[in-house]
C-alpha positions in Angstrom: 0.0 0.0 0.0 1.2 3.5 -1.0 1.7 5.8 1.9 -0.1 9.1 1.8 2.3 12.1 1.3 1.6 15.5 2.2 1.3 18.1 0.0 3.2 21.8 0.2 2.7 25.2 -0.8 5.0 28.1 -0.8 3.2 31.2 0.8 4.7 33.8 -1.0 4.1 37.0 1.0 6.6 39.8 -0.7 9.6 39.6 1.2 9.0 37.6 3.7 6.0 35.8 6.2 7.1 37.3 9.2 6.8 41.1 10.2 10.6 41.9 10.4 11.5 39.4 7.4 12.6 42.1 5.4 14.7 43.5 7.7 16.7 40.2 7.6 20.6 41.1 6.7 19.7 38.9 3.4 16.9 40.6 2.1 17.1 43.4 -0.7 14.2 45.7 -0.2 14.4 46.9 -4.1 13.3 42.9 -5.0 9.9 43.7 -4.4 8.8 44.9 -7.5 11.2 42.8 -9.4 10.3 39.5 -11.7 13.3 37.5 -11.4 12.7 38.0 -7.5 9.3 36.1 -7.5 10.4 33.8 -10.3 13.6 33.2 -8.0 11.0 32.1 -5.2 9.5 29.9 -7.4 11.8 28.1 -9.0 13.0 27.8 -5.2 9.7 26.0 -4.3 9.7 24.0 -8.0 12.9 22.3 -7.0 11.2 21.8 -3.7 8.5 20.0 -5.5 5.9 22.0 -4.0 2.6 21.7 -5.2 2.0 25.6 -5.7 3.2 29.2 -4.8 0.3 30.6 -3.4 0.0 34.8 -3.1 -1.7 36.5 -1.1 -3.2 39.7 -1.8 -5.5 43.1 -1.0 -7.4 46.2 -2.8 -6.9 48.7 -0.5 -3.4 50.1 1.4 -3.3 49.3 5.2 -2.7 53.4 6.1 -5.1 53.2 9.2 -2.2 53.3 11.7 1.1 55.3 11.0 3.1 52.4 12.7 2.0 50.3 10.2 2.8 52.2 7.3 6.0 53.2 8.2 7.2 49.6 9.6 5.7 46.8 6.9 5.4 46.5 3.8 2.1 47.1 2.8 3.0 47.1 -1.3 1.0 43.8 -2.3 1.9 43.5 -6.2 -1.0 42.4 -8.1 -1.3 38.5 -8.6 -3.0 37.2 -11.6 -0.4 39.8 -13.4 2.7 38.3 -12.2 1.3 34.9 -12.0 1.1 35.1 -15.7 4.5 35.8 -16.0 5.9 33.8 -13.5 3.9 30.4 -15.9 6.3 31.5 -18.6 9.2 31.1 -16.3 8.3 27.5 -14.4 7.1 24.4 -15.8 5.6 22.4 -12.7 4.7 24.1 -10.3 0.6 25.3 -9.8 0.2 28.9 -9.3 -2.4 30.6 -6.7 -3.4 33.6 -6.8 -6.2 35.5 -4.3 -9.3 37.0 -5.9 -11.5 39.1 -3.8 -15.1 38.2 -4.4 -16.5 41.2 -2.9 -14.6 43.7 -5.3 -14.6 41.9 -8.4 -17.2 40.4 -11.0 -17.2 36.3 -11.7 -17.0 36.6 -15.7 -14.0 39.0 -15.2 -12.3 36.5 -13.2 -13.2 33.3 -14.8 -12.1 34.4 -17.8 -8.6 35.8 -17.1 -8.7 31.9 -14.6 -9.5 30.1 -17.9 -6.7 31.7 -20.0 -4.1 31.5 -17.2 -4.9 27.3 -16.9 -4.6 27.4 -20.5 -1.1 29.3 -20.5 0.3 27.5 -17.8 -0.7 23.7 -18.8 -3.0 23.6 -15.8 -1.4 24.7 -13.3 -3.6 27.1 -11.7 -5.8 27.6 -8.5 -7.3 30.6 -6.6 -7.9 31.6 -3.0 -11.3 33.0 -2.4 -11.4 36.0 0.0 -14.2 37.9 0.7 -12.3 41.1 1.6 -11.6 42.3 5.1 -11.1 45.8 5.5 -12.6 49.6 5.2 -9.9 50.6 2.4 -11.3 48.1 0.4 -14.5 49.1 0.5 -14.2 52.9 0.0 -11.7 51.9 -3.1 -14.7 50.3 -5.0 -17.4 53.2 -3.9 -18.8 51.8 -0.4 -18.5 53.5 2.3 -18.3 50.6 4.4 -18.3 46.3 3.6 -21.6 44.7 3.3 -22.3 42.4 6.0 -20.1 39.1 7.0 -22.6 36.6 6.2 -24.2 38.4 2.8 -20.1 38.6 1.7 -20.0 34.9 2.0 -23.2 34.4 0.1 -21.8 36.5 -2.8 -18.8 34.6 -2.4 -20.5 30.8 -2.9 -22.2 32.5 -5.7 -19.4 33.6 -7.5 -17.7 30.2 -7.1 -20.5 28.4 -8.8 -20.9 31.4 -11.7 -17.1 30.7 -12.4 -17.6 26.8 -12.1 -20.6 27.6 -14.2 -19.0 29.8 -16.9 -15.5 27.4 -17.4 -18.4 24.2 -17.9 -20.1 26.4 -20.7 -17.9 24.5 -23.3 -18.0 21.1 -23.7 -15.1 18.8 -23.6 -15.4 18.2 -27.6 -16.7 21.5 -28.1 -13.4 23.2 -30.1 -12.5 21.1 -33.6 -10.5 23.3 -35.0 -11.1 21.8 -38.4 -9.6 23.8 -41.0 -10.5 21.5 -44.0 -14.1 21.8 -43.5 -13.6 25.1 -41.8 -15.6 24.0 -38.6 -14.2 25.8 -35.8 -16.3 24.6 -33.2 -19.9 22.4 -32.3 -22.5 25.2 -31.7 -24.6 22.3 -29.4 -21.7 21.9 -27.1 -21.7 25.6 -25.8 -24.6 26.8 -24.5 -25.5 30.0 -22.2 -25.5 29.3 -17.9 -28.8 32.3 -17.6 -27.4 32.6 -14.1 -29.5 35.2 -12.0 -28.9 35.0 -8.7 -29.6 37.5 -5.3 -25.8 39.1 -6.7 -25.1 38.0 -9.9 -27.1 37.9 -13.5 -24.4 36.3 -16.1 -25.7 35.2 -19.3 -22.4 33.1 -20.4 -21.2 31.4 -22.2 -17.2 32.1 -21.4 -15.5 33.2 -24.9 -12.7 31.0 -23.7 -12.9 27.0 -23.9 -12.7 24.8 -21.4 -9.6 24.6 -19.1 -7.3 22.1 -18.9 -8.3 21.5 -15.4 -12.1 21.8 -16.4 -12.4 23.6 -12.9 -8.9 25.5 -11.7 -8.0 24.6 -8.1 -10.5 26.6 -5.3 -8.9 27.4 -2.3 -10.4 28.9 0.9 -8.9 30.7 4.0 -11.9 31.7 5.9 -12.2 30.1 9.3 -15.4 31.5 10.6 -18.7 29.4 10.3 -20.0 31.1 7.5 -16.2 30.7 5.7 -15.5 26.8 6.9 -19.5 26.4 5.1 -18.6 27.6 1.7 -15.0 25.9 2.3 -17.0 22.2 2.9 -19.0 22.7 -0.3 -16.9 24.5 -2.9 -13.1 24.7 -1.8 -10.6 21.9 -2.6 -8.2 23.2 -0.4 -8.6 25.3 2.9 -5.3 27.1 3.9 -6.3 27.1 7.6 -4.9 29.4 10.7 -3.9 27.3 13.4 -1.0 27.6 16.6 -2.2 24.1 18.5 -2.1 20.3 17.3 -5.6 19.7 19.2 -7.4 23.0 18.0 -5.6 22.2 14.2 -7.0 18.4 14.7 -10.0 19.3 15.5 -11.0 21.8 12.7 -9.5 19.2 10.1 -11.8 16.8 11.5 -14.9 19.5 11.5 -14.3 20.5 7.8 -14.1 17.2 6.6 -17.5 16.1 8.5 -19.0 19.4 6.5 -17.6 18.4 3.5 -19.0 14.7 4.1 -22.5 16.2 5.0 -22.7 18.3 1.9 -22.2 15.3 0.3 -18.5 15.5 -1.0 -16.2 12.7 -0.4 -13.9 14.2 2.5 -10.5 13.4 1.1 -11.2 15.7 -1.9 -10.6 18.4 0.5 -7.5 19.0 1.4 -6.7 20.8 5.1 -3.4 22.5 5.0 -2.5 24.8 8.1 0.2 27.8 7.5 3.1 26.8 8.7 6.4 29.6 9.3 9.9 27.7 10.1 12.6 29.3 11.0 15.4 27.1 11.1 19.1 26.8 12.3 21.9 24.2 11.7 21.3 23.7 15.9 18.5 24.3 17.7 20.5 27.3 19.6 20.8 28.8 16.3 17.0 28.6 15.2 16.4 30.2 18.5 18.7 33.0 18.0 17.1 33.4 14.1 13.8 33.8 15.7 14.9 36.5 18.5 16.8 38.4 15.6 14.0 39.1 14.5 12.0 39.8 16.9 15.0 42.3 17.8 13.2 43.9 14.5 9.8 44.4 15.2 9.6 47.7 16.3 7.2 47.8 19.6 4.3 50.2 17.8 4.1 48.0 14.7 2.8 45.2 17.1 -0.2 46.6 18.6 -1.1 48.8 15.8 -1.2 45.2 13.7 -3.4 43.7 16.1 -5.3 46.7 15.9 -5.6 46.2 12.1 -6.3 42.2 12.8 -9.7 43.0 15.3 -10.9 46.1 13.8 -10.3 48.1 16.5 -8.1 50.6 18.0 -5.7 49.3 20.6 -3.1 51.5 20.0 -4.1 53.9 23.5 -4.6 50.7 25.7 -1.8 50.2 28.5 -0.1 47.1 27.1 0.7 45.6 30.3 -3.3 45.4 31.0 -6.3 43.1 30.0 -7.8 43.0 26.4 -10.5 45.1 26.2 -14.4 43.8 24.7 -14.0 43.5 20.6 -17.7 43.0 20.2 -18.6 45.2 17.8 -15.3 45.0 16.3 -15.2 44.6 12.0 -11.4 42.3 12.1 -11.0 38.8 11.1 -13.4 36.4 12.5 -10.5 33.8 12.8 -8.2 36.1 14.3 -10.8 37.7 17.0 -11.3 34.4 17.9 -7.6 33.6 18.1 -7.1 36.9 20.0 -10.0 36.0 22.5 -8.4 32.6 23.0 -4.8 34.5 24.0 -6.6 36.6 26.2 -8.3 33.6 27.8 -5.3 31.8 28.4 -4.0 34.8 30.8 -1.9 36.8 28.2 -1.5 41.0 28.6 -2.9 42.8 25.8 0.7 43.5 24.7 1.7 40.0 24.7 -1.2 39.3 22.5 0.5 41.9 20.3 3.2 40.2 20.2 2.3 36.6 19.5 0.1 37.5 16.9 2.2 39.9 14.9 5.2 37.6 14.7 3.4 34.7 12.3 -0.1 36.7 11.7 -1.8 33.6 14.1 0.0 30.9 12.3 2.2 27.9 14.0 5.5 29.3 14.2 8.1 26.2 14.3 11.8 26.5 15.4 14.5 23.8 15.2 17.4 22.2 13.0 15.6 20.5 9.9 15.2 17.4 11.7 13.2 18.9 14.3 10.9 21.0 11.8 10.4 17.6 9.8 9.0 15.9 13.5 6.7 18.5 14.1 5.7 18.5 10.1 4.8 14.4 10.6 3.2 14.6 13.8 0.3 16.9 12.6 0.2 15.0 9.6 0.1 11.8 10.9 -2.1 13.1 13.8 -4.6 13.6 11.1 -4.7 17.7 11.4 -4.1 18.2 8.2 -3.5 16.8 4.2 -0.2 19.2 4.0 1.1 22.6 5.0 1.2 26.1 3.5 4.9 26.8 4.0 5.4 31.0 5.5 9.2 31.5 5.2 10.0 34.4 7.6 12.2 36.1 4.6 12.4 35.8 1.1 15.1 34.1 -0.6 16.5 32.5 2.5 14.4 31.2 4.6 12.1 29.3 2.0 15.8 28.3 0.5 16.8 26.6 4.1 13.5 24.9 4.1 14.0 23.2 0.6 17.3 22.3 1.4 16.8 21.4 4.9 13.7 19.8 5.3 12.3 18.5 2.2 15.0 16.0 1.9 14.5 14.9 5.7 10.4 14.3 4.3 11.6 12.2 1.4 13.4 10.1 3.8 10.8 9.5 5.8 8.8 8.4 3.1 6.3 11.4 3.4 7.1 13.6 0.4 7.3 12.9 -3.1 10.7 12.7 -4.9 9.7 14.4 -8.5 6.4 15.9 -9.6 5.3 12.7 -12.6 3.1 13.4 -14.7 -0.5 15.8 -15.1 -2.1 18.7 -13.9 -2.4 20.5 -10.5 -5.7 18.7 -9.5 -4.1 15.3 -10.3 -1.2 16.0 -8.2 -3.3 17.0 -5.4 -5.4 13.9 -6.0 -8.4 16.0 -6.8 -10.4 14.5 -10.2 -10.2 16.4 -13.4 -13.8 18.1 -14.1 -14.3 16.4 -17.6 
């Protein structure tokens, strides 16, 4: 019997995952706008194996807090643009990129989704968002976001007008026939006459079928309303989680979901961010990680968490309690992180702290060896199909990781030693929509 292997993505977040990354000695600032930077990160993560680079991304600039402007990088290049050149420049490797379903139109999307697949042998796959902050809104003419819940209907709507739109040809429907000068079979593509409580999209797509038939869906939301659309539509949920038992126990719930919505559970795969920073000892990991915390200047923390709840902290003492977020317009996922902190007998500025350093993620320290156990144990655990991979800074730390750690998971049998053969959904051991 084959044993299962876990899968990997490469979180590409500019410079670096965590909030001081690009303050690491190694990091060149000027890369951020730079192609061969990213395509350097991704041929990084294709000799890795990974199954995708994955980028994150946002409409608005974070300029709420000063701190935040002037400490992070808030410059988020825009992703279907240099995923597009970044297929050019790899030939393995899927490509991710985040689509805001609040700020953007399904046809639009599905279209520029379709030609990408095409261009890039199927190899594509993007992250739903629903959009999470004011500067988004008041970009696209609201002065505010419509409501939690109603974004996440839009957003299940939007997936199924995109699934919708990309099924609008039919798998014969191009011939291409010069001789008898039949380009295509008039029966096999047909309007979808969506009209739903967001959307009214005639269709057809005026681009044929994918390669994949359906691009790769993935989902980050970890509210209710988010793990719901990620148990009937997503086929991978890139989930925020520090424990082993909270992480096991959300894998668990989401594949129950998926099994009551009447999807087979192990076509969705669970895969928890993950930021290692790593050291040839375990002494030297350690000393990484304090670098750079060393880095993170001390308003840039609570003036993130701030950005993370929806609410000013900034003017609370940060040696006392946190204060009620009810009311509050942050993350779902992180306020209920935050909550938990506070719970657990943490000051409001240690809060600030733990969250700012990996965003809520599991941050992992140790020699390559020591990443790898923690790596098996939540997959074996059964927390999780794989792991988004957060390197702190960009080239380095995602550099130490492929050259550390990959090669311990290969000889423990739980990591793939060359990509084969197919697309991104038949390396993730999702079917091909024919």
């Amino acid at each position: 019997m084959t044993r299962r292997q876990m899968h990997l993505g490469a979180f590409l977040f500019n410079l670096g995952n965590h909030v001081a990354g690009w303050r690491h000695p190694s990091v060149d600032p000027r890369d951020l706008m730079r192609l061969d930077f990213y395509a350097g990160l991704a041929d990084i993560a294709e000799r890795g194996l990974f199954d995708f680079v994955f980028l994150s991304d946002g409409l608005g600039l974070n300029d709420t807090h000063d701190a935040v402007l002037r400490h992070s990088i808030v410059v988020r290049p825009e992703p279907l643009t240099l995923l597009g050149a970044l297929a050019a420049r790899t030939r393995h490797i899927g490509l991710a990129a985040t689509v805001s379903t609040t700020y953007n139109e399904p046809y639009a999307v599905a279209r520029k989704l379709a030609t990408l697949d095409f261009l890039s042998e199927g190899r594509v796959a993007v992250n739903i968002v629903t959009s999470s902050t004011w500067q988004e809104a008041r970009n696209f003419g609201a002065e505010a976001h419509m409501a939690h819940d109603a974004r996440y209907r839009r957003a299940a709507e939007f997936v199924r007008v995109m699934e919708a739109l990309w099924l609008s040809w039919g798998p014969d429907a191009v011939l291409a026939d010069q001789a008898s000068g039949d380009f295509a079979r008039p029966d096999q593509i047909r309007p979808i006459e969506h009209n739903g409580e967001f959307f009214a999209v005639r269709g057809p797509l005026n681009v044929p079928r994918p390669p994949q038939g359906r691009p790769v869906v993935i989902q980050a939301g970890i509210s209710p309303a988010g793990q719901d659309l990620a148990a009937h539509l997503a086929d991978v949920v890139f989930t925020l989680n520090e424990g082993l038992a909270d992480a096991t126990a959300r894998s668990l719930a989401l594949k129950a979901a998926a099994r009551a919505a009447g999807r087979d559970p192990a076509m969705l795969k669970v895969m928890p961010g993950i930021m290692p920073i790593l050291g040839d000892t375990a002494a030297e990991a350690a000393a990484n990680e304090a670098m750079l915390e060393e880095l993170v200047p001390p308003p840039l923390a609570m003036a993130y968490l701030s950005d993370m709840v929806g609410q000013d902290l900034t003017n609370h003492d940060p040696a006392g309690r946190l204060p009620d977020l009810r009311g509050g317009e942050g993350e779902r996922g992180r306020l209920a992180m935050v909550e938990k902190l506070a719970r657990e007998g943490l000051s409001l500025g240690g809060i600030a702290r733990r969250m700012v350093l990996a965003r809520g993620h599991k941050l992992v320290r140790g020699t390559p060896s020591q990443v790898a156990d923690t790596l098996q144990l939540w997959f074996e655990s059964g927390a999780c199909d794989g792991f988004n991979i957060l390197a702190p800074w960009h080239p380095g730390g995602l550099q130490a990781f492929v050259t550390g750690v990959v090669p311990e998971l290969q000889r423990r049998g739980l990591f793939r030693r060359a990509y084969g053969t197919g697309n991104l959904r038949d390396r993730l051991g999702l079917p091909v929509v024919t």
